[in-house]
C-alpha positions as CSV (number, residue, x, y, z in Angstrom):
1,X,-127.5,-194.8,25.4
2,X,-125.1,-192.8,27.2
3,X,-124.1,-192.7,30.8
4,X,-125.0,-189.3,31.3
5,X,-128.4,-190.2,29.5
6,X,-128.6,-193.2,32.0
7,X,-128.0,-191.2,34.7
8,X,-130.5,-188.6,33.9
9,X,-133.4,-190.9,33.1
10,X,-132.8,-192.9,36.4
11,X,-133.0,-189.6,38.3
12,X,-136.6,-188.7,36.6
13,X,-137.9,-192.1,37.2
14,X,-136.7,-192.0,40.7
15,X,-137.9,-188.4,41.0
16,X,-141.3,-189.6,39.6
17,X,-141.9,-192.5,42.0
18,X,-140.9,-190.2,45.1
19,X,-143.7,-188.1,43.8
20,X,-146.3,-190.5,43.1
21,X,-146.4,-192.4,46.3
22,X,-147.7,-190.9,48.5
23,X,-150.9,-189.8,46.2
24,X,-151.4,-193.7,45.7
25,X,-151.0,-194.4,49.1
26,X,-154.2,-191.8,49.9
27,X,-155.8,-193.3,47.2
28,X,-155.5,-197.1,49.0
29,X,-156.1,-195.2,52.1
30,X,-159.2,-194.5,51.1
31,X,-160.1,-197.7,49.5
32,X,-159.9,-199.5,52.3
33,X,-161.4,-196.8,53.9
34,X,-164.7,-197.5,51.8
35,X,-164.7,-200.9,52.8
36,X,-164.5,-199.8,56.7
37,X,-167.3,-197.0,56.5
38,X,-169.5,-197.5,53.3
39,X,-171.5,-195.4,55.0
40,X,-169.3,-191.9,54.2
41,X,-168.8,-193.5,50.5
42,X,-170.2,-189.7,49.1
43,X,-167.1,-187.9,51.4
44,X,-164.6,-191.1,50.3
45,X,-165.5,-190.6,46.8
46,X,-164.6,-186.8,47.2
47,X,-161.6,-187.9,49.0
48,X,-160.7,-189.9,45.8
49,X,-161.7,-187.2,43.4
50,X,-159.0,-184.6,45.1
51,X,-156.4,-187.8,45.2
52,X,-156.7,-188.5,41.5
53,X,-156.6,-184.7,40.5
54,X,-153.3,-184.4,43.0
55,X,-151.9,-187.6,40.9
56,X,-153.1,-186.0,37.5
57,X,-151.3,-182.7,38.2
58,X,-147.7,-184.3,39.3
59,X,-148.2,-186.5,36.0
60,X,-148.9,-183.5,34.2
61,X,-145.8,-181.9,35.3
62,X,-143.4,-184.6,34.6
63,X,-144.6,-184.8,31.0
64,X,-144.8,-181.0,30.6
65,X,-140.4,-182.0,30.5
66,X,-141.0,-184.0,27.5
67,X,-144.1,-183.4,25.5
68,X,-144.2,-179.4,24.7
69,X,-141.3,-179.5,23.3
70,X,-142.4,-182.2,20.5
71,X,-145.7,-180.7,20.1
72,X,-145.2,-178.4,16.7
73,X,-147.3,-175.0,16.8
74,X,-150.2,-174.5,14.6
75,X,-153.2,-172.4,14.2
76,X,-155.3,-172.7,16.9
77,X,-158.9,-172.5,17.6
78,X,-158.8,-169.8,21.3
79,X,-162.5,-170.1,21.8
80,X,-162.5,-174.5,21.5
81,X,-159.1,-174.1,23.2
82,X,-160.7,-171.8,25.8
83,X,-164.2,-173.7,26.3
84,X,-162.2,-177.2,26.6
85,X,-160.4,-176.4,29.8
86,X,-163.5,-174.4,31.1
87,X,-165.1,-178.1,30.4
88,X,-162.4,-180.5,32.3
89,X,-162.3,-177.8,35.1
90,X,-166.0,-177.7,35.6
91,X,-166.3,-180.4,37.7
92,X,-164.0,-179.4,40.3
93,X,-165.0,-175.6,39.9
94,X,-168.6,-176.5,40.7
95,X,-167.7,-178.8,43.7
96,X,-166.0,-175.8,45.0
97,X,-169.2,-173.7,44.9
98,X,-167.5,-171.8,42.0
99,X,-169.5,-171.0,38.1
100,X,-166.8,-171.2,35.2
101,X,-168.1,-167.9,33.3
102,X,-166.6,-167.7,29.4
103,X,-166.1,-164.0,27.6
104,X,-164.9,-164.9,24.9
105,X,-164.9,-162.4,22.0
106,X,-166.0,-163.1,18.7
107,X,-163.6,-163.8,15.6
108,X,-160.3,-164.3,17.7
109,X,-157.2,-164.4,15.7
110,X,-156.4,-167.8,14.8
111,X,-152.1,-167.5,15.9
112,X,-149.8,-170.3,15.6
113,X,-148.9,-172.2,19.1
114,X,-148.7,-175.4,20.9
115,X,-152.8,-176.0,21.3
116,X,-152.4,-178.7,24.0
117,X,-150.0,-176.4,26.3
118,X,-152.1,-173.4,25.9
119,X,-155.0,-175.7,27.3
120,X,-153.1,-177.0,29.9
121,X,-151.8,-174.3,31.4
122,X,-155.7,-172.7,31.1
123,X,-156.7,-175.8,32.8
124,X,-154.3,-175.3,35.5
125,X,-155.2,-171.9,35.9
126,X,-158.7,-172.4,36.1
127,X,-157.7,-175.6,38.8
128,X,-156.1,-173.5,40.6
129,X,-159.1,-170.7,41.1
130,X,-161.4,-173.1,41.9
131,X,-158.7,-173.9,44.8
132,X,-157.8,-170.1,45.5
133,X,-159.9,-170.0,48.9
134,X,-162.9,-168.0,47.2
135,X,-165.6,-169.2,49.5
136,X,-167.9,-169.6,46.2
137,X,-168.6,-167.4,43.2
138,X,-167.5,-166.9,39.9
139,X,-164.3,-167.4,37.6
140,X,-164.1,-165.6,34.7
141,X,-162.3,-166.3,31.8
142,X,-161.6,-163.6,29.2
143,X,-160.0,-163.6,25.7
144,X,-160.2,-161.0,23.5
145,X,-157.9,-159.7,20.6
146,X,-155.6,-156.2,21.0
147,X,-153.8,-154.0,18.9
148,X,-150.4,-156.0,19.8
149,X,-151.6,-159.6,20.3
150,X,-154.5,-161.6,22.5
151,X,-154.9,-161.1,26.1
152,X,-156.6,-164.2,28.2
153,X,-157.2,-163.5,31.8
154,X,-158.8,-165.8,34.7
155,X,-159.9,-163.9,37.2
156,X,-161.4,-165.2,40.4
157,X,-161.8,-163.8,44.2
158,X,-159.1,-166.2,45.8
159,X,-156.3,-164.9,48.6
160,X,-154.0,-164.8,45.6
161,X,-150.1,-165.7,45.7
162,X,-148.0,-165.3,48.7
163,X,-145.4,-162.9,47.6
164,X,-142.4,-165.4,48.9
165,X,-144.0,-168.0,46.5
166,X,-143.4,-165.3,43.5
167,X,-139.4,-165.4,44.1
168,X,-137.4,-167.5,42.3
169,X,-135.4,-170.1,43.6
């Protein structure tokens, strides 16, 4: 192994554990927390629920550096592409007072890409709806094919992006 390779990998792992700590310390927070007050265990175990999907997302990201670019395109299924994140997402979607709602059009194009990023980054998408401030409501999803190619849209009622969070840095 190189230096430079050394270097680098030490700087991930060290990045990594900078980002991790502090969702495993809410999640002993609230551990403990359950032993204290069993008596909120319904608001703890919501507490957790938020902790573990804060933990899953960094994860996420640091293996979205390594793992898309191994994963080799294919032909991929939109619609059991599509209805899989709508599935992991549901959860959190319906916590939030929010429905997952699927229009999905019939005989998509099967095109060649990388299935598991296309679902991730749907799954983020539809994570980050159900987190968009929308009081309650809906979230569609929509895929249908077009002259030039596929269009998939998630649409919810959220405040949307703060225009100084759209410029590049």
């Amino acid at each position: 192994m190189t230096l430079d390779r050394r270097a680098s990998l030490t700087e991930i792992a060290a990045e990594l554990v900078h980002h991790l700590r502090n969702p495993l310390m809410a999640l002993r927070g609230n551990a403990k927390a359950l032993l204290v007050s069993p008596d909120q265990a319904a608001e703890i175990a919501a507490e957790f629920d938020r902790d573990i999907l804060a933990l899953n997302q960094k994860l996420s990201g640091f293996l979205d550096l390594t793992r898309h670019r191994d994963e080799h395109c294919g032909p991929a299924d939109l619609d059991a592409l599509i209805r899989d994140a709508a599935r992991l997402a549901e959860p959190l979607a319906r916590r939030q007072g929010h429905e997952i709602e699927l229009a999905i059009a019939a005989g998509l194009p099967r095109p060649s890409l990388q299935s598991g990023a296309i679902r991730d980054a749907l799954l983020n998408l539809l994570v980050n709806a159900s987190q968009s401030g929308q009081g309650s409501g809906v979230i569609r999803v929509e895929a249908a094919a077009e002259r030039d190619g596929l269009r998939i849209r998630v649409e919810d009622r959220g405040r949307g992006i703060e225009p100084s969070d759209l410029e590049c840095r």
